[in-house]
Structure formats: structure tokens, C-alpha cells
DOKOL-18967 format. One record per residue (C-alpha): residue number from 1; residue in three letters; x, y, z. Coordinates in nm, 4 decimals. Example, Ala and Ser with C-alpha at 12.3 -4.5 7.8 and 13.67 -1.06 7.14 Angstrom:
<sites>
+------+------+----------+----------+----------+
: resi : resn :        X :        Y :        Z :
+------+------+----------+----------+----------+
:    1 :  Ala :   1.2300 :  -0.4500 :   0.7800 :
:    2 :  Ser :   1.3670 :  -0.1060 :   0.7140 :
+------+------+----------+----------+----------+
</sites>
This chain:
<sites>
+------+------+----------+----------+----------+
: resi : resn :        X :        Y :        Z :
+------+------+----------+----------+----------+
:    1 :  Unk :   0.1706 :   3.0531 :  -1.4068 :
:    2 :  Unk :   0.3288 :   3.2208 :  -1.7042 :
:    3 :  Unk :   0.5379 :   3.4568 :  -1.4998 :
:    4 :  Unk :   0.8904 :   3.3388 :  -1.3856 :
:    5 :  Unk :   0.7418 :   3.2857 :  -0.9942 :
:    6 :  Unk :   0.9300 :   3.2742 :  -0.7237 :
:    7 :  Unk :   0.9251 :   2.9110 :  -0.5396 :
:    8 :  Unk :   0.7211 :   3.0628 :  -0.2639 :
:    9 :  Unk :   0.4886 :   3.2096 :  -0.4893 :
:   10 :  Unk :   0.4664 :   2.9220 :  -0.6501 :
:   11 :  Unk :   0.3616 :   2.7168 :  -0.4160 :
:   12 :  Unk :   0.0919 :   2.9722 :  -0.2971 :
:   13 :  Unk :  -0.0684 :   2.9848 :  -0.6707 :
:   14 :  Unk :  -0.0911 :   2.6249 :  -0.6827 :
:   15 :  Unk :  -0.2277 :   2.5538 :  -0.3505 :
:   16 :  Unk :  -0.5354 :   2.8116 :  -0.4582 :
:   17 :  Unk :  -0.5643 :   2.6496 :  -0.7722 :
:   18 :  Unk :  -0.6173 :   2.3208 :  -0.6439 :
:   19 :  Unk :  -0.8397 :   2.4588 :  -0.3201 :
:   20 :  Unk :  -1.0428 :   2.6074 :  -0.6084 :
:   21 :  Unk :  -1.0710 :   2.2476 :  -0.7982 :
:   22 :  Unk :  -1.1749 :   2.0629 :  -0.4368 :
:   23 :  Unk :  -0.8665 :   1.8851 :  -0.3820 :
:   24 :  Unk :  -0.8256 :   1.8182 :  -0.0098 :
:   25 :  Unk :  -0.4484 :   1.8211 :   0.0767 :
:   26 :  Unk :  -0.4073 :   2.1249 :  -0.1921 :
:   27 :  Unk :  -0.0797 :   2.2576 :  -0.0063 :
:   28 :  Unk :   0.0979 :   1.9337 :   0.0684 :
:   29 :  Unk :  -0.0036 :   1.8196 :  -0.3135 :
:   30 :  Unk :   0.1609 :   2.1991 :  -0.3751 :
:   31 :  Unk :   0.4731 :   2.1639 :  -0.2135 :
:   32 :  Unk :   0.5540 :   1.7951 :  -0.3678 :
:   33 :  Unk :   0.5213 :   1.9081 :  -0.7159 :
:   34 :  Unk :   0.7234 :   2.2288 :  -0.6659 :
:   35 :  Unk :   0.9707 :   1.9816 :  -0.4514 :
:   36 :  Unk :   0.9898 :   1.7594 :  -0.7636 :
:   37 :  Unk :   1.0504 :   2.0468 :  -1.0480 :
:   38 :  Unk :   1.3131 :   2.2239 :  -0.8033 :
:   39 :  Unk :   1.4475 :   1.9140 :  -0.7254 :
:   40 :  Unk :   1.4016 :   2.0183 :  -0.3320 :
:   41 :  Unk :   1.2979 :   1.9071 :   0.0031 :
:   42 :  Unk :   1.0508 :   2.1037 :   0.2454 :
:   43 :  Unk :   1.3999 :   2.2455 :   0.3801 :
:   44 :  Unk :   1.5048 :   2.3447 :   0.0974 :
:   45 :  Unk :   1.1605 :   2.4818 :  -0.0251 :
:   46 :  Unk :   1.2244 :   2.7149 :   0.3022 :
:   47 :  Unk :   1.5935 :   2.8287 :   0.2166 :
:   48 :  Unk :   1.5270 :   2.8840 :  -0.0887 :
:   49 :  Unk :   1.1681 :   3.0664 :  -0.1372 :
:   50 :  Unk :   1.2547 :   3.3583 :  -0.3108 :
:   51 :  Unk :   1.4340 :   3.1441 :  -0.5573 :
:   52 :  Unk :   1.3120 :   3.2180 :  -0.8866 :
:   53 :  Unk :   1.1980 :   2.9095 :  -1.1171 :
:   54 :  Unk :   1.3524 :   2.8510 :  -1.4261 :
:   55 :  Unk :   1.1331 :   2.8827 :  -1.7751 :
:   56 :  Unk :   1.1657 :   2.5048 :  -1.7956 :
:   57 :  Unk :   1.0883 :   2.4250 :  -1.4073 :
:   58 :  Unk :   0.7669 :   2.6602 :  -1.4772 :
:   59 :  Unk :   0.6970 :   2.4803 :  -1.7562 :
:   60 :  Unk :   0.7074 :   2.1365 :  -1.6068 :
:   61 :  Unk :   0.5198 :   2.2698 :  -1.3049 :
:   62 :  Unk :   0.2182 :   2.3574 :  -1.5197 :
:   63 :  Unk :   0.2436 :   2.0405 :  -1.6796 :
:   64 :  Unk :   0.2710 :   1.8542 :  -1.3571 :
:   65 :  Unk :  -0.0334 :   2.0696 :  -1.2077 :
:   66 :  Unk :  -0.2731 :   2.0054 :  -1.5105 :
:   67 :  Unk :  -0.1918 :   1.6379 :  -1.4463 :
:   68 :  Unk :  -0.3250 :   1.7016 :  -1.0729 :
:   69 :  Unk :  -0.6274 :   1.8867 :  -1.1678 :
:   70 :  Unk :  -0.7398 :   1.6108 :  -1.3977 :
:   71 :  Unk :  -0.7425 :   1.3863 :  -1.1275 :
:   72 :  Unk :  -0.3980 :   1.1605 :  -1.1451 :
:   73 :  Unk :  -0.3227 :   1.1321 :  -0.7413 :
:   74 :  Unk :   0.0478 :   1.3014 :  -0.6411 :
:   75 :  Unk :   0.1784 :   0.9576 :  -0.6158 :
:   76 :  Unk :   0.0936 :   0.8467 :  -0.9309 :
:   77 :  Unk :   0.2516 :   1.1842 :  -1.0801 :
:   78 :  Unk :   0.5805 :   1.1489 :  -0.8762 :
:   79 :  Unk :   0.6110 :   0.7835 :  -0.9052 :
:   80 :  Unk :   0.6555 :   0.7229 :  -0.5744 :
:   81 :  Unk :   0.5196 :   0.6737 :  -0.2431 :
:   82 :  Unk :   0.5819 :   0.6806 :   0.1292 :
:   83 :  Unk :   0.4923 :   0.4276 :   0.3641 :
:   84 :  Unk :   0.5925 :   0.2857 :   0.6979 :
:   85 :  Unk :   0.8770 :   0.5567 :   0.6570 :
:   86 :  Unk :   1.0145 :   0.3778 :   0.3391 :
:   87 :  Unk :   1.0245 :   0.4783 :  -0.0162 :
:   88 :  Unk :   0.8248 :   0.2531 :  -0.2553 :
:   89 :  Unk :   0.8048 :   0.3316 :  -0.6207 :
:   90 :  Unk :   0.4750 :   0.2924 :  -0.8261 :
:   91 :  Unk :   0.3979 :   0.1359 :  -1.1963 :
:   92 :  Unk :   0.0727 :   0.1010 :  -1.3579 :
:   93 :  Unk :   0.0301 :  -0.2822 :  -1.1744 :
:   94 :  Unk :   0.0184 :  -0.1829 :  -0.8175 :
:   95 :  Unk :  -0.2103 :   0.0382 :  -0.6016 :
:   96 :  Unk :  -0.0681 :   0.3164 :  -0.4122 :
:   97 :  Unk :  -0.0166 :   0.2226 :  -0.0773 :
:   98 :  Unk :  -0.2283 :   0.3781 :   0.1348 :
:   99 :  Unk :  -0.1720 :   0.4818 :   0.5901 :
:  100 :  Unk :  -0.4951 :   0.2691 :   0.6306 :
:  101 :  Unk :  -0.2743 :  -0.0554 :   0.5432 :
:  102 :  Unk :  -0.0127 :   0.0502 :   0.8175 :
:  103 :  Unk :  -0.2836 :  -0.0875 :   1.0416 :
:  104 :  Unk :  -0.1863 :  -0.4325 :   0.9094 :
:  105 :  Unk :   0.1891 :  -0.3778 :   0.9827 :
:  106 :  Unk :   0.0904 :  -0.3088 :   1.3131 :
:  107 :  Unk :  -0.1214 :  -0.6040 :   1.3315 :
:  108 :  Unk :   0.1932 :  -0.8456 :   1.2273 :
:  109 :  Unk :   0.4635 :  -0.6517 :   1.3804 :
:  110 :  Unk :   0.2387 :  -0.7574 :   1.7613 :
:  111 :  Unk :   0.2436 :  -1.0767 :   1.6761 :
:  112 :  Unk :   0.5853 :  -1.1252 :   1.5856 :
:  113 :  Unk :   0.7077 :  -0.9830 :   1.8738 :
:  114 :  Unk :   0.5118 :  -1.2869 :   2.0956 :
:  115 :  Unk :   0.6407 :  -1.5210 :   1.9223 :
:  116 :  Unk :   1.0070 :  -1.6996 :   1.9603 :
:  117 :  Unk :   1.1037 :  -1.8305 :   1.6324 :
:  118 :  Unk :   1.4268 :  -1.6887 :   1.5525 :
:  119 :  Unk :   1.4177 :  -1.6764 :   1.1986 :
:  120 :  Unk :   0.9961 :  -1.5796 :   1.1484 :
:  121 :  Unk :   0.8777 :  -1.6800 :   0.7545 :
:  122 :  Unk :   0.6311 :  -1.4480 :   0.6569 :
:  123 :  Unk :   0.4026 :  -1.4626 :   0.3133 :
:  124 :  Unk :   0.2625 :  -1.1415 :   0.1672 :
:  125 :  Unk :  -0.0205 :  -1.2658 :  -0.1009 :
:  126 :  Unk :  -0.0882 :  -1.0490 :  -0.3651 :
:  127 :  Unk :   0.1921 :  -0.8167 :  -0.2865 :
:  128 :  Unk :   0.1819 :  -0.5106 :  -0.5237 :
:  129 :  Unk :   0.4412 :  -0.2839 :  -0.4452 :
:  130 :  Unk :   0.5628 :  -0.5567 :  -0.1756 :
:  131 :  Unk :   0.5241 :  -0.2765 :   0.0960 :
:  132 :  Unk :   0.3711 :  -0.4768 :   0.3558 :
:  133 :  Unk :   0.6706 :  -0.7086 :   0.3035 :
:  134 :  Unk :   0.9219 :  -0.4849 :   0.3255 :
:  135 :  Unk :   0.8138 :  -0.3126 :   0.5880 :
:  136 :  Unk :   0.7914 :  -0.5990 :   0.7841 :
:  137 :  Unk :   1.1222 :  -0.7360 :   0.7096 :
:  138 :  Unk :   1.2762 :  -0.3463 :   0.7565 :
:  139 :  Unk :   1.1434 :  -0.4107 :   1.1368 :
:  140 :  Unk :   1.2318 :  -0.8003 :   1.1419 :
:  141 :  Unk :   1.6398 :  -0.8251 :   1.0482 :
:  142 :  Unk :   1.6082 :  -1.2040 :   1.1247 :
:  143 :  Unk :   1.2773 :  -1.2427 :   0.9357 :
:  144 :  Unk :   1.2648 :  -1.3624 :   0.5697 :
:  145 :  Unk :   1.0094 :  -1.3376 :   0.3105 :
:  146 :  Unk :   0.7991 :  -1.4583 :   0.0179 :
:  147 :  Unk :   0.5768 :  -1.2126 :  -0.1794 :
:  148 :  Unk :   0.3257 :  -1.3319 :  -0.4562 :
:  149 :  Unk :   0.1347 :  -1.1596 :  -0.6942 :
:  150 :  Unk :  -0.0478 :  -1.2895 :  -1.0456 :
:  151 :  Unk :   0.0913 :  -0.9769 :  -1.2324 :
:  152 :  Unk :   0.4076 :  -0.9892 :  -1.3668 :
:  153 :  Unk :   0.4829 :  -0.6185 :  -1.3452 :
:  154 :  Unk :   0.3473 :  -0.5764 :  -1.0293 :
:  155 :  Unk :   0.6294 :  -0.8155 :  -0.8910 :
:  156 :  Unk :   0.9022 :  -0.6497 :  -1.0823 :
:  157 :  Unk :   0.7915 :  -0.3693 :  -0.9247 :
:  158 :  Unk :   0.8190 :  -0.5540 :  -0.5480 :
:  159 :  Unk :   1.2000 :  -0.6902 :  -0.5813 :
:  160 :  Unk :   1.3028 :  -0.3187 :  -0.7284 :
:  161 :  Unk :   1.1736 :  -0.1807 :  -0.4156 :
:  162 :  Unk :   1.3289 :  -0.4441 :  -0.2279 :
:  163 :  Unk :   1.6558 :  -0.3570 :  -0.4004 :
:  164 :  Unk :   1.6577 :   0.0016 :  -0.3400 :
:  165 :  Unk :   1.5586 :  -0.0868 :   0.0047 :
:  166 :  Unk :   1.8350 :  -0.3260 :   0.0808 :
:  167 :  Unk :   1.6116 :  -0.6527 :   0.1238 :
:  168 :  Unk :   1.5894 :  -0.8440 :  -0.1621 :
:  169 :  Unk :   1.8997 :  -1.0840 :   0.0210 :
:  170 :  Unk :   1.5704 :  -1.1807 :   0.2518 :
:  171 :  Unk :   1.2907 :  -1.1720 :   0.0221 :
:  172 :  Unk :   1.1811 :  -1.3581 :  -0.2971 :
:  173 :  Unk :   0.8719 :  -1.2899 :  -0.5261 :
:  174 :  Unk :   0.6611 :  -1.5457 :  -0.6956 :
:  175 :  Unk :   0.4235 :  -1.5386 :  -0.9916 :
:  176 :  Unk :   0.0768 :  -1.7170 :  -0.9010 :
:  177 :  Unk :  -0.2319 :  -1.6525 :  -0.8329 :
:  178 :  Unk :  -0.2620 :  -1.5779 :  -0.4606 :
:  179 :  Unk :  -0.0768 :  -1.8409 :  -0.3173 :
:  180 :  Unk :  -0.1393 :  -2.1840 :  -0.5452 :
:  181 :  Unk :   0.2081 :  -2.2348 :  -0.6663 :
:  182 :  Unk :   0.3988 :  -2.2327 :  -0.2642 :
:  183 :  Unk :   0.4179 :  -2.5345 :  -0.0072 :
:  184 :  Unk :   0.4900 :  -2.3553 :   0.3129 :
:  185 :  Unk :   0.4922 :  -2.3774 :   0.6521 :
:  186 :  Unk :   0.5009 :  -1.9847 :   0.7235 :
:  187 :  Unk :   0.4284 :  -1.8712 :   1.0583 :
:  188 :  Unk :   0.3000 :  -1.5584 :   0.9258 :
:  189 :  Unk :   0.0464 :  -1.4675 :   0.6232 :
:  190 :  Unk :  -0.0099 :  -1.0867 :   0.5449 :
:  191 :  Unk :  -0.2876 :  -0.9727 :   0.3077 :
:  192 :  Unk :  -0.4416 :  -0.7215 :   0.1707 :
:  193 :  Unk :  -0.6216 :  -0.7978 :  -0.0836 :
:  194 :  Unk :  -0.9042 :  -0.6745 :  -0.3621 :
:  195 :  Unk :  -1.2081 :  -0.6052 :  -0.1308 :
:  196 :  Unk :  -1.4393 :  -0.3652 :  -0.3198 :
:  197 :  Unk :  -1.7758 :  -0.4836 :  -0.4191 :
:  198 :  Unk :  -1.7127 :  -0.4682 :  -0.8490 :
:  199 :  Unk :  -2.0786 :  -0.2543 :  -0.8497 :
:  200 :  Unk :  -1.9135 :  -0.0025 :  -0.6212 :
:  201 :  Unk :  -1.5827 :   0.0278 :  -0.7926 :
:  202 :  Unk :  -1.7514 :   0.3028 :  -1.0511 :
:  203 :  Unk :  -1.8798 :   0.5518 :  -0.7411 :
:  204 :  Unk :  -1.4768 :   0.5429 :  -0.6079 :
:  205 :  Unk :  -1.3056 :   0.8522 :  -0.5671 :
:  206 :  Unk :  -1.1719 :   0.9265 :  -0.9243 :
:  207 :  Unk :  -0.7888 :   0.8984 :  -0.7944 :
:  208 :  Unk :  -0.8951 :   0.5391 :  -0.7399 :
:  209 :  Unk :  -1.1365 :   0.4990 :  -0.9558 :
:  210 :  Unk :  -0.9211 :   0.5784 :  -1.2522 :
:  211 :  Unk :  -0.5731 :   0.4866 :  -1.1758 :
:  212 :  Unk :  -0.5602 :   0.2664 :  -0.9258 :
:  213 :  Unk :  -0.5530 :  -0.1357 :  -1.1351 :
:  214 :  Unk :  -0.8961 :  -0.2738 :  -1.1170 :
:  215 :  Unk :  -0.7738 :  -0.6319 :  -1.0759 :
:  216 :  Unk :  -0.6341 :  -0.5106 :  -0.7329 :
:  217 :  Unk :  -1.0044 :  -0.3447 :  -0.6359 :
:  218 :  Unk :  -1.2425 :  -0.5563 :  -0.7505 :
:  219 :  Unk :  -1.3513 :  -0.7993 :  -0.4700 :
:  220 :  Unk :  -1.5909 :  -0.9725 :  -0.6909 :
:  221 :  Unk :  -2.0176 :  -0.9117 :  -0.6391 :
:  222 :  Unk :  -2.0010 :  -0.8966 :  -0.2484 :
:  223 :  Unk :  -1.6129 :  -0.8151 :  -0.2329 :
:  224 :  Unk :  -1.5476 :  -1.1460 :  -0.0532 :
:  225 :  Unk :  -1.4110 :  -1.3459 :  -0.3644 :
:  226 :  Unk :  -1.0475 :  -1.3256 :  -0.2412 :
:  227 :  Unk :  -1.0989 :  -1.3643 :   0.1284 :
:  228 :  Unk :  -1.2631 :  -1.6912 :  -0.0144 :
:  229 :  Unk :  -0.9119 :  -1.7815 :  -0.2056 :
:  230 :  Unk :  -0.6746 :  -1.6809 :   0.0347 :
:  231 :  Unk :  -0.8513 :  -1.8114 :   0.3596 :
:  232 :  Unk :  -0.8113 :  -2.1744 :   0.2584 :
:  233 :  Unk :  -0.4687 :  -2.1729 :   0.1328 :
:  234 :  Unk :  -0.3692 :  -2.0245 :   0.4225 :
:  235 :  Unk :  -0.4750 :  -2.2862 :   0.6443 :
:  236 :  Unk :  -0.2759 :  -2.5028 :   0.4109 :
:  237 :  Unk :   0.0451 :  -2.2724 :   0.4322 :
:  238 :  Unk :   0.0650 :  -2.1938 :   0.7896 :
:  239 :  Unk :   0.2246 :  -2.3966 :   1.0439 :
:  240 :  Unk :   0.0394 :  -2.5393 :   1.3365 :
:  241 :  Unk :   0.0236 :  -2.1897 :   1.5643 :
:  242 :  Unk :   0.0411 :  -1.9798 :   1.2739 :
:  243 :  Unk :  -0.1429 :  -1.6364 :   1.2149 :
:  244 :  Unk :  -0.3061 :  -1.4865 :   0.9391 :
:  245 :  Unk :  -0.3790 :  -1.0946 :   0.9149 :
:  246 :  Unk :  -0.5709 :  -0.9758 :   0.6333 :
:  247 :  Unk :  -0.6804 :  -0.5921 :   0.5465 :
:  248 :  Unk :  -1.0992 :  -0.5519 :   0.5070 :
:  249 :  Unk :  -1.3390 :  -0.2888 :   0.3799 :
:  250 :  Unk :  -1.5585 :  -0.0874 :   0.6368 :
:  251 :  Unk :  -1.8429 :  -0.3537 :   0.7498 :
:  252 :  Unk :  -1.6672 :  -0.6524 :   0.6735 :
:  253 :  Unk :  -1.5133 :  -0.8158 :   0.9846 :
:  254 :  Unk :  -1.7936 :  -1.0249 :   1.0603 :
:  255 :  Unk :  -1.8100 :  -1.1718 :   0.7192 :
:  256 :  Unk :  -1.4616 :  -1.2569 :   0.6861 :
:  257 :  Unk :  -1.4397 :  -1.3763 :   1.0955 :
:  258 :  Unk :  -1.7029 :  -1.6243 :   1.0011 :
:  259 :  Unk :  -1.5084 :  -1.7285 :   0.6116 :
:  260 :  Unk :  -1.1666 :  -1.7530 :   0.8759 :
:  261 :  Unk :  -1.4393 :  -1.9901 :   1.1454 :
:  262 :  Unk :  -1.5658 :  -2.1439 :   0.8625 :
:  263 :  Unk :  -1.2083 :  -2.2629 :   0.7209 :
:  264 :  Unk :  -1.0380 :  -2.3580 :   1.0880 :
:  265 :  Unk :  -0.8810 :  -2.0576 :   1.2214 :
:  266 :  Unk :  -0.9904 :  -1.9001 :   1.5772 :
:  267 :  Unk :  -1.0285 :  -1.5038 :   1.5482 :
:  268 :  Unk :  -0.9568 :  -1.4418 :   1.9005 :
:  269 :  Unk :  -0.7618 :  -1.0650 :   1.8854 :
:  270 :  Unk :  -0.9989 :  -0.7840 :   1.8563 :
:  271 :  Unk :  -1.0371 :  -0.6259 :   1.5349 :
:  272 :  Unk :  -0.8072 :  -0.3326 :   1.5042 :
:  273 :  Unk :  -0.8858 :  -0.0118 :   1.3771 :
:  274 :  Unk :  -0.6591 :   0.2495 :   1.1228 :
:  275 :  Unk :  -0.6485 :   0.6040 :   1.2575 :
:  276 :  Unk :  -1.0404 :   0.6799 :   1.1422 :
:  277 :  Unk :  -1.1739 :   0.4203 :   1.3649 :
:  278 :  Unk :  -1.2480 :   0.1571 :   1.1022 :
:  279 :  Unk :  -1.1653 :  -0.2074 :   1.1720 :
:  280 :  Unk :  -0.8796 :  -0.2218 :   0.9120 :
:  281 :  Unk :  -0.7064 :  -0.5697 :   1.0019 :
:  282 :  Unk :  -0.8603 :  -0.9101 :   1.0859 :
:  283 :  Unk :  -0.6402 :  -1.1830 :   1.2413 :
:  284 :  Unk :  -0.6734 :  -1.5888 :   1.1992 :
:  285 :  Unk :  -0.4581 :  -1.8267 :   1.4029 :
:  286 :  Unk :  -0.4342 :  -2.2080 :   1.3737 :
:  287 :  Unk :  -0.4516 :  -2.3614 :   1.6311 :
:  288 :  Unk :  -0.1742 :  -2.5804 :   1.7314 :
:  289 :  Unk :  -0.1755 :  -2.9694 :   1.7376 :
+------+------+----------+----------+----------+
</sites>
């Protein structure tokens, strides 16, 4: 794009370019960058498509592009990503959070809404960007939270996003692997954890693959090692009627139903699915006394 192009023509270059290079969402990846380099929205993208870019906007588009076309996902390039409707910025220690883990929002936000405790404690292990958190307590005004995560930047990532989001008054973030260093009760555990099988990690999608942390991928030989972790300690943490939700990998419900059996908790809601039809979210109560 060495020309001055207009923003529409812009837009139409890149999207062929990365159509050409097999990227899948080429004209949504399109109009983000040339959002982010005309500092625009897609309304103003409309208004103003004959707008001519400036020699640095081009320039920063190319650079941006090339970025794409080696592979670094849109999120990663803008920072930033959406999910449950909210804002949540990226670093290096978190993975990007993906529409599959809405499922597990879902999940908690149902069984919150049966339940009559006024004031609902919920405990997000191994947080990242603390969006499952925030989301929940975005939802929940009377809810508060506690987020953990054994990576220090990967929490100063959380409370930032709780900042910006106007939640950090209800949420705190601890340093600890999984949950080890907290006492409880909660009446709510969220999870979703490192679930890839660490032979499988090297035939992910490069985006992934390359970017994404491997400490928040790799689920150990069968990708079970955290289920194993955080299953136990949750039966610990929650209080007597409690409920633990956890996000799987395709073809592991029955696995981690029987680690859940296996440790005390009754997995009596069906599985439910993301928006492909995979069982995404796994649910654990305890039973009450």
C-alpha cells in the first residue's frame, strides 16, 4: 500500500491480502486495523471512506498488516479484546479470551440467579485477564470477588481491567497457585483452566500456538493435570450447596464428571454447549449437610 489510499480502499486491499494469506475473518481483521490507525469506529469507517490516510497512518497500517500476516492474532496487535460486551486489555501473561468461554458465564450467571444469597462470593482460579470475573460481577452488582492466578503479570493485568471497568471496589486478586493460599467458603468457583494435552500444543493454530502463554495451555500429558488441582480445593473452598463450573476441551466431560464424582461433587446439570455444539462448561455442586 504505497499509495496515499483512501480508508475505503484501504480496507478493500487489506481484506484481499489477508483472503490471499488464508486468514478467515480477513474483513473484520481489515476494518480493526484501519479502525486503530484512523483512530475510528465502524461508523466512522462509513462517514468517512473517502478519507484519505495520512503517510504516517499508511505507514503504520503496513506495519500493523505485516504483523497480521505473520500470524500475531488482531487482539494481540490491538492489545485488547472484547468479551461479554466489556473491554479487556491483553499482556504477554494472559490468553485472549475467547466467545467459547462465554459459555461458562452463562453457566454461573443460571446458577446465581437460583440461588438467594444476597451478597454471592465467587472465586475465579487462574484468572488471566480476570474476564470471567468481571463479567460476572458486571451482571452481579451485589456479588463480590476473588481472582487468583500464579503469574504475577497476569494479575496486574486482572485489577487494571477491573479498574477501567469500575470493579476493582468488589474484586481482589491473589498470587498462588490455583487456589492454595485462600480459606473460603465461596458459593461459587469459576474456571477455566489449561486443558490442552502438552503433545498437542505444537499442532495448535499458530495464533495460539505462538502467542498465546504456554503455562495457560498446557494441561499436562492427558490435559487433566489442573482439573486434578482445582477439583479438590474446591471441595475445600465451597460452602455446603456450593457450585463449581469449569471450562473443558472437546471430549472431556466424562473425564472430568468422574475427577468432580471422584472428589464429592454431584454433576447433575447437563453439560452445556458454546455456539459450535461442543460441551464447553461442566458443573460440580456440593451437596449440602
Amino acid at each position: 500500500m504505497s499509495d496515499a489510499p483512501t480508508i475505503a480502499s484501504a480496507r478493500r486491499r487489506l481484506t484481499r491480502q489477508f483472503q490471499d494469506a488464508g486468514i478467515e475473518s480477513a474483513a473484520l481483521d481489515a476494518r480493526l486495523l484501519v479502525g486503530e490507525v484512523a483512530g475510528l469506529d465502524l461508523t466512522g469507517l462509513l462517514i468517512q471512506a473517502e478519507r484519505i490516510l495520512t503517510a504516517e497512518e499508511n505507514e503504520q497500517l503496513q506495519s500493523l498488516a505485516a504483523r497480521r500476516l505473520g500470524g500475531e492474532p488482531v487482539a494481540r496487535i490491538l492489545g485488547m479484546r472484547e468479551f461479554w460486551g466489556l473491554p479487556f486489555e491483553l499482556s504477554a501473561d494472559t490468553l485472549v479470551p475467547r466467545p467459547d468461554t462465554e459459555t461458562i458465564v452463562e453457566a454461573a450467571l443460571a446458577i446465581l440467579a437460583e440461588r438467594s444469597s444476597l451478597a454471592p462470593r465467587i472465586l475465579d482460579i487462574g484468572t488471566g485477564t480476570g474476564a470471567i470475573l468481571l463479567a460476572l460481577l458486571h451482571e452481579c452488582p451485589d456479588a463480590v470477588g476473588v481472582a487468583t492466578d500464579i503469574s504475577l503479570g497476569a494479575l496486574r493485568t486482572a485489577r487494571g481491567n477491573a479498574q477501567r471497568l469500575g470493579l476493582a471496589d468488589r474484586a481482589c486478586f491473589v498470587a498462588c497457585d490455583y487456589a492454595s493460599a485462600l480459606c473460603g467458603p465461596f458459593d461459587l468457583i469459576v474456571s477455566n483452566p489449561p486443558y490442552i494435552p502438552g503433545n498437542e500444543i505444537a499442532a495448535l493454530d499458530r495464533e495460539v500456538r505462538d502467542h498465546d502463554p504456554r503455562r495457560a495451555l498446557d494441561g499436562g500429558d492427558d490435559g487433566l493435570d489442573a482439573y486434578r488441582k482445582i477439583i479438590p480445593e474446591s471441595v475445600r473452598l465451597l460452602q455446603p450447596g456450593g457450585v463449581l463450573v469449569v471450562e473443558i476441551g472437546q471430549g472431556q466431560e466424562g473425564d472430568v464428571s468422574a475427577l468432580m464424582q471422584a472428589s464429592g461433587l454431584t454433576v447433575s446439570d447437563p453439560f452445556r454447549p458454546d455456539l459450535s455444539g461442543i460441551f464447553r462448561a461442566v458443573t460440580g455442586r456440593l451437596a449440602v449437610l
